[in-house]
PAZAPA-4460 file (N, C-alpha, C; in steps of 0.05 Angstrom, whole numbers, plus 32768, in hexadecimal, padded with zeros to 4 digits):
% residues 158
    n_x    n_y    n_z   ca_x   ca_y   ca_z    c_x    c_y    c_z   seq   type   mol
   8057   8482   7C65   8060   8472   7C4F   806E   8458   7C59     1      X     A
   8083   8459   7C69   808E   8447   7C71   8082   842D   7C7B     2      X     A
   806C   843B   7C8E   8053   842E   7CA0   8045   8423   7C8C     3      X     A
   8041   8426   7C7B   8031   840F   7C5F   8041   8403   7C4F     4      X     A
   805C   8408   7C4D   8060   83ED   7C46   8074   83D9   7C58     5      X     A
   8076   83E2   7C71   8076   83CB   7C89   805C   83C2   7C8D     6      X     A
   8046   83C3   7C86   8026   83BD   7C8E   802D   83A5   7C7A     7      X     A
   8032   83AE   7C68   8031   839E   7C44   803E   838A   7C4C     8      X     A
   8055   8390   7C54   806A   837A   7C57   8067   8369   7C68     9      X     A
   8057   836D   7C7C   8050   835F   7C92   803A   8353   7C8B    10      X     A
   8027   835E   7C7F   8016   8345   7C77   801A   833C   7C5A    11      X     A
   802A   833A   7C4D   803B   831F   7C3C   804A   8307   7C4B    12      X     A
   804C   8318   7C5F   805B   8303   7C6C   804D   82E9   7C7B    13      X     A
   8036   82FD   7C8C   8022   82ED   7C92   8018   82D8   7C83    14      X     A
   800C   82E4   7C6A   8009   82CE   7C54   801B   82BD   7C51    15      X     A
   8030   82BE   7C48   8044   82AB   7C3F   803E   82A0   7C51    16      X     A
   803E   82A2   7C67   8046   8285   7C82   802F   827D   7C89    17      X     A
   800B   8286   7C7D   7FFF   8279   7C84   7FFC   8269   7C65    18      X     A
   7FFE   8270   7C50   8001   825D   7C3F   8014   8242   7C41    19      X     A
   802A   8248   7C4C   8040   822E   7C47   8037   821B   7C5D    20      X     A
   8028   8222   7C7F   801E   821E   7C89   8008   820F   7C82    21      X     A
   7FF5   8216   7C72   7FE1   8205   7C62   7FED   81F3   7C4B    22      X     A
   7FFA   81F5   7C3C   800B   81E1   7C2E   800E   81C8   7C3A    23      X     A
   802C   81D3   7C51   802C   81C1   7C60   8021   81AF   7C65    24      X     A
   8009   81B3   7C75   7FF1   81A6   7C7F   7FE1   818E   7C73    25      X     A
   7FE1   819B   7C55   7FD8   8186   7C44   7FE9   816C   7C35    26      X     A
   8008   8176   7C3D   8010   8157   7C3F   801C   8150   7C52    27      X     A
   8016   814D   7C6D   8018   814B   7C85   801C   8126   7C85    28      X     A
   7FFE   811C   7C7B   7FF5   8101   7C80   800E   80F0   7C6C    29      X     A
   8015   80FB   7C59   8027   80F2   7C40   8048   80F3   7C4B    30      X     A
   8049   8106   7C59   8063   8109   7C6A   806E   80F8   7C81    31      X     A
   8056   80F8   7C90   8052   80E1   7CA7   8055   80C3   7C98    32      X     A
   804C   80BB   7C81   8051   80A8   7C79   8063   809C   7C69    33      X     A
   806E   80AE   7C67   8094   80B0   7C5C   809E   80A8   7C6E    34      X     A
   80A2   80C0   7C85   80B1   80C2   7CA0   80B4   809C   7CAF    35      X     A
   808D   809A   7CAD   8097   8078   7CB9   80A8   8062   7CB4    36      X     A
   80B9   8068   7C97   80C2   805B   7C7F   80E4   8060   7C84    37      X     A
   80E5   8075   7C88   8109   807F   7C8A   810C   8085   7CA5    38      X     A
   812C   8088   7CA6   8135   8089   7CBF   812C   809E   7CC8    39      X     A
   8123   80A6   7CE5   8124   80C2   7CF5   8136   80D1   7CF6    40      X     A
   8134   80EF   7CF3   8140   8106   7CEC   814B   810C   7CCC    41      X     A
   813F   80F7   7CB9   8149   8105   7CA4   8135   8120   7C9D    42      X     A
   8144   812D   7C98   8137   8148   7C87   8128   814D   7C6F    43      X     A
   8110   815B   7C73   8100   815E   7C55   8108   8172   7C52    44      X     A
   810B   816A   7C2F   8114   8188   7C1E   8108   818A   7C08    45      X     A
   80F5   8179   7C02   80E1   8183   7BE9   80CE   816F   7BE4    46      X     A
   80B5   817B   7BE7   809C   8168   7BDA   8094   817A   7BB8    47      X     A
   807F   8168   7BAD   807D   8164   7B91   8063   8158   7B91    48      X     A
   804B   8164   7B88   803D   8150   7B7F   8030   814F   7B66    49      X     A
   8034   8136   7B5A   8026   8134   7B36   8022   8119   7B35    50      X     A
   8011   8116   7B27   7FF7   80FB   7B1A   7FF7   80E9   7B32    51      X     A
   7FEE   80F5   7B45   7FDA   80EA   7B5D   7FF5   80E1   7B72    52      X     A
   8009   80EA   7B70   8026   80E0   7B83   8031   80F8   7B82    53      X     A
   8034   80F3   7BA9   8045   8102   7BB4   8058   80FF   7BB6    54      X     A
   8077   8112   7BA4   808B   8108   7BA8   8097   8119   7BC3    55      X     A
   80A9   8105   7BD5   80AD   811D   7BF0   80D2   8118   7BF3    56      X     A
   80E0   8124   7BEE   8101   811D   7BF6   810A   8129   7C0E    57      X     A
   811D   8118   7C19   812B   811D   7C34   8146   8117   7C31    58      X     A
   8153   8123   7C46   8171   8120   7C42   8179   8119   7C5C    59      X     A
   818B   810F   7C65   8195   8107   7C7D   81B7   810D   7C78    60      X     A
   81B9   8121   7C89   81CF   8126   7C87   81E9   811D   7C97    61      X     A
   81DA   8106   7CA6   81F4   80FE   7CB7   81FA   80E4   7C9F    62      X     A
   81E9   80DA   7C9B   81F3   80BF   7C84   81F1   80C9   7C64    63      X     A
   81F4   80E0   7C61   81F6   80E7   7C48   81E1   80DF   7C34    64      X     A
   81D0   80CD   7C39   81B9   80C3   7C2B   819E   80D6   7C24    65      X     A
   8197   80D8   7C0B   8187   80E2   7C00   8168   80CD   7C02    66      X     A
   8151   80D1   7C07   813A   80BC   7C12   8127   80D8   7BF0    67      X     A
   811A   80C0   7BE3   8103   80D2   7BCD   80F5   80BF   7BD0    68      X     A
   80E0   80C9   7BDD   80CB   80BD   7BEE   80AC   80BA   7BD7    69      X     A
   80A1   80AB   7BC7   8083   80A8   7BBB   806B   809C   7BD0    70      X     A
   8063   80BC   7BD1   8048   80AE   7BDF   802E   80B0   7BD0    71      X     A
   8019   80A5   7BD1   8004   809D   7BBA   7FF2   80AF   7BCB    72      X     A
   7FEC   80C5   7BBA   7FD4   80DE   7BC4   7FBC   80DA   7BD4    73      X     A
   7FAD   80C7   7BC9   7F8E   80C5   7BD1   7F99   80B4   7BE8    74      X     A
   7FAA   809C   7BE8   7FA6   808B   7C05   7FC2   8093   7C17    75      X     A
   7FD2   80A2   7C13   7FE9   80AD   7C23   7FF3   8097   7C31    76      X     A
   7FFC   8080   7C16   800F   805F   7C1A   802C   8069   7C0B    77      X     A
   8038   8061   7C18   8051   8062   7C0B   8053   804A   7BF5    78      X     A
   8061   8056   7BDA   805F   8041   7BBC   8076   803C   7BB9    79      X     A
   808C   8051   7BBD   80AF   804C   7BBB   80BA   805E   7BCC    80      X     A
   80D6   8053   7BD0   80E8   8061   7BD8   80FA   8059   7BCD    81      X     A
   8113   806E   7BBC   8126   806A   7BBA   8143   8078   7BCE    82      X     A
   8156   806C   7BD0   816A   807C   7BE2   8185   8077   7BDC    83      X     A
   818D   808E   7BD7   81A3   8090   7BC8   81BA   8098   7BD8    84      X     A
   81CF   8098   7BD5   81E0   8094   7BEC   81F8   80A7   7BE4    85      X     A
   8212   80B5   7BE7   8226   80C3   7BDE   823B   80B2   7BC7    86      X     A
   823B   8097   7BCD   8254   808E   7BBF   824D   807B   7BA7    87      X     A
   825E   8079   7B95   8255   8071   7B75   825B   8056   7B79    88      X     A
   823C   804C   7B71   822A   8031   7B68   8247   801E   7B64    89      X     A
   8257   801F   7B50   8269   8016   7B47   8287   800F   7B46    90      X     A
   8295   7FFB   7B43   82B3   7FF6   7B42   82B7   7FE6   7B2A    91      X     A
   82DB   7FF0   7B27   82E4   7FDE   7B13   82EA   7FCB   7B23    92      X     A
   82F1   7FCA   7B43   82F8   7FB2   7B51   82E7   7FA4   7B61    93      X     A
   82E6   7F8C   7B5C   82D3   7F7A   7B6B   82DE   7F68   7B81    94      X     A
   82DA   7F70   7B9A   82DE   7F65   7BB2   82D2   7F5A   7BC0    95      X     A
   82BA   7F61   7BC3   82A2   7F51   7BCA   829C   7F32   7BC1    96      X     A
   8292   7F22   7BD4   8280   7F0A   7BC4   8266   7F0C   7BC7    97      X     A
   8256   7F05   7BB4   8239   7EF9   7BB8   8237   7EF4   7BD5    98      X     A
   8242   7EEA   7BE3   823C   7EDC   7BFB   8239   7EF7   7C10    99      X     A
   8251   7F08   7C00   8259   7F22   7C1B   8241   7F35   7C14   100      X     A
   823A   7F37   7BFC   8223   7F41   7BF8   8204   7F3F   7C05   101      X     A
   8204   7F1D   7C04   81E8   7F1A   7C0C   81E9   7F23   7C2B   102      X     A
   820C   7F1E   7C35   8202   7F30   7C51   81F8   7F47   7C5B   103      X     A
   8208   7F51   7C43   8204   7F6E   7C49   81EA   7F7E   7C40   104      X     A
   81D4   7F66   7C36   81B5   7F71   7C29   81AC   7F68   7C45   105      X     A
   81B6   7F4C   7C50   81A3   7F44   7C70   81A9   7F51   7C8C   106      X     A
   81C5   7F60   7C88   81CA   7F71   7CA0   81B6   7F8C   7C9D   107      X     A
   81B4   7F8F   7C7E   81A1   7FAD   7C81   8187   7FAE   7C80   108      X     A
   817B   7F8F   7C6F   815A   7F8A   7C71   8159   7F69   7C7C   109      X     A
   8163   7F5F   7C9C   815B   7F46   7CA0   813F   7F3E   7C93   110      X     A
   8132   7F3E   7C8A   8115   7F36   7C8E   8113   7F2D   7C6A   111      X     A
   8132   7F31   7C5B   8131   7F36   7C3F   8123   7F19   7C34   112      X     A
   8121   7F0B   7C20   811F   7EF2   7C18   8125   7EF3   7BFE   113      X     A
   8123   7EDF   7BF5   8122   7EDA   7BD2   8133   7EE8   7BBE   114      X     A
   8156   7EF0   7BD2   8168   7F01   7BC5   8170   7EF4   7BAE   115      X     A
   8173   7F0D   7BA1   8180   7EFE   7B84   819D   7F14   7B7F   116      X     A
   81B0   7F0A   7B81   81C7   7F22   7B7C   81D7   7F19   7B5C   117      X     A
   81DE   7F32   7B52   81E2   7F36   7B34   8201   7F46   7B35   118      X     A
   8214   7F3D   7B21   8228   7F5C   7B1C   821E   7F65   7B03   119      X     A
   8219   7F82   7AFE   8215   7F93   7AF0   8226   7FA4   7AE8   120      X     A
   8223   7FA9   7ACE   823F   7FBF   7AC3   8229   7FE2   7AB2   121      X     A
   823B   7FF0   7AC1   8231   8007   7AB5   824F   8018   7AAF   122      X     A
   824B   8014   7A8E   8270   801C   7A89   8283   800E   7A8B   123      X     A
   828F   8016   7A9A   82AB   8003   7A9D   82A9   7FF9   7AC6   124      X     A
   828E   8003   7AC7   828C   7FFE   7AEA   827A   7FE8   7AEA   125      X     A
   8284   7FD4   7B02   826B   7FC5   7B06   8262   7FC2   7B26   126      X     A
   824D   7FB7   7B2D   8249   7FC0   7B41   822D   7FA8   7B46   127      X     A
   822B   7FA2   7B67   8215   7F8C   7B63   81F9   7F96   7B6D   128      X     A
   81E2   7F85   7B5A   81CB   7F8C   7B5B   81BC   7F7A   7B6D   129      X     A
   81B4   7F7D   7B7A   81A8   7F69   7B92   8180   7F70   7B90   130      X     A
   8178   7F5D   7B90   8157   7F5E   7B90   814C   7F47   7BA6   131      X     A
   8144   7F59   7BB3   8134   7F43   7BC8   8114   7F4F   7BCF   132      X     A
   810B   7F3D   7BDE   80EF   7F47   7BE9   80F1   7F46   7C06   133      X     A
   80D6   7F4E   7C18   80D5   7F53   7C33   80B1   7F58   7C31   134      X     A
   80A9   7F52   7C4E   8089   7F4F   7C4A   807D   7F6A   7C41   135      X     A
   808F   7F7E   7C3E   8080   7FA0   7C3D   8099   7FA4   7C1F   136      X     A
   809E   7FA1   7C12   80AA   7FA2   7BFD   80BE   7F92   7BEE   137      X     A
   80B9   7F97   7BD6   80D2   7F92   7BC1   80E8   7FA7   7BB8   138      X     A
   8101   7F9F   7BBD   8119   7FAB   7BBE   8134   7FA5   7BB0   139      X     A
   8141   7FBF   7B9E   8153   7FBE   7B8E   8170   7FCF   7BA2   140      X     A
   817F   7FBE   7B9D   8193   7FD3   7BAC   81AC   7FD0   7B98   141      X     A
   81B9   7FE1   7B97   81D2   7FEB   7B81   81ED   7FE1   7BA1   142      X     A
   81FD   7FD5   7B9C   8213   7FCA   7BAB   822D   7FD1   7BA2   143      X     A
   8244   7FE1   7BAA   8259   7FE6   7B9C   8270   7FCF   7BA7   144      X     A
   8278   7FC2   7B8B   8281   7FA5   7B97   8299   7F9F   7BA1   145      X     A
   82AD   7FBC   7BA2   82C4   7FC2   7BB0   82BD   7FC8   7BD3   146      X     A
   82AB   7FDB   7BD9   82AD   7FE4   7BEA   8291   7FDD   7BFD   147      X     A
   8280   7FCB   7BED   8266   7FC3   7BFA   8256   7FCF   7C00   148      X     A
   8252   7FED   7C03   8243   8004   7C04   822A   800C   7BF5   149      X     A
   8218   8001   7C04   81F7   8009   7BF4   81FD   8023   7BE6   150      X     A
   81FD   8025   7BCC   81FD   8039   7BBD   81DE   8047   7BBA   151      X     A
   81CA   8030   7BB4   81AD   8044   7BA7   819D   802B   7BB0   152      X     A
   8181   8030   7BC4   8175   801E   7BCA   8159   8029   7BBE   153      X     A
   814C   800D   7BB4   812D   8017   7BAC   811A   8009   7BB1   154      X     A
   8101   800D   7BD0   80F2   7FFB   7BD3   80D5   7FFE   7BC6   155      X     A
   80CB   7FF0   7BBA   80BB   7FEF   7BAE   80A2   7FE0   7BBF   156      X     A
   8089   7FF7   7BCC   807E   7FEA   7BDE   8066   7FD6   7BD7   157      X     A
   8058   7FC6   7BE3   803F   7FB2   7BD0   802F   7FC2   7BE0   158      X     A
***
């Protein structure tokens, strides 16, 4: 008795790991094309796929940053990334200038152009909205205007 259901158990197991193994596999090409996009070593922790997009998230746990990665099914191109970061978008205090801002979009995407920076209020918080382009995307970034800290970045790829 015992001996059948260690047989059993051992081949569930088998299955399981050649199924996730095949899973896997099939978004391999969608993964790799995330990966080229975000920093090395962040961690995958969940793919998703519905109406022809792969959604794939990673976490990086040394910078606390969350990466939700859209890759487009049939051509395995990356469409967005958003990346969200630990600390809130927003202040009642504004310390920052426009000026300190646009640095701080060209220290993190030199290649940016055609910035446009905004203060935005959500509540009683405001916080600056910066939109620029670069030859591989268009990009929204959330700026907290006390502490200058990319709060939520979203590239939107052509």
């Amino acid at each position: 008795m015992m001996k059948k259901i260690l047989l059993v158990a051992f081949t569930l197991l088998i299955t399981l790991f050649a199924s996730v193994g095949f899973a896997a596999s099939k978004y391999d090409p969608a993964i790799a094309a995330a990966k080229a996009e975000i920093p090395a070593g962040v961690e995958l922790y969940g793919i998703e796929e519905k109406e022809g997009k792969i959604e794939l998230n990673f976490y990086d746990g040394n910078t606390l940053l969350s990466y939700e990665v859209e890759v487009i099914a049939a051509t395995n191109k990356v469409k967005e990334i958003e990346i969200k970061g630990s600390n809130l978008p927003g202040s009642t205090r504004i310390t920052k200038t426009e000026a300190d801002i646009r640095s701080i979009v060209l220290g993190e995407y030199p290649d940016a152009q055609n910035i446009r920076i905004e203060v935005e209020t959500d509540g009683n918080l405001r916080y600056y909205e910066a939109e620029f382009t670069t030859p591989k995307y268009k990009a929204e970034l959330k700026i907290n205007p006390h502490t200058g800290a990319i709060c939520k970045r979203e590239l939107n790829y052509f």
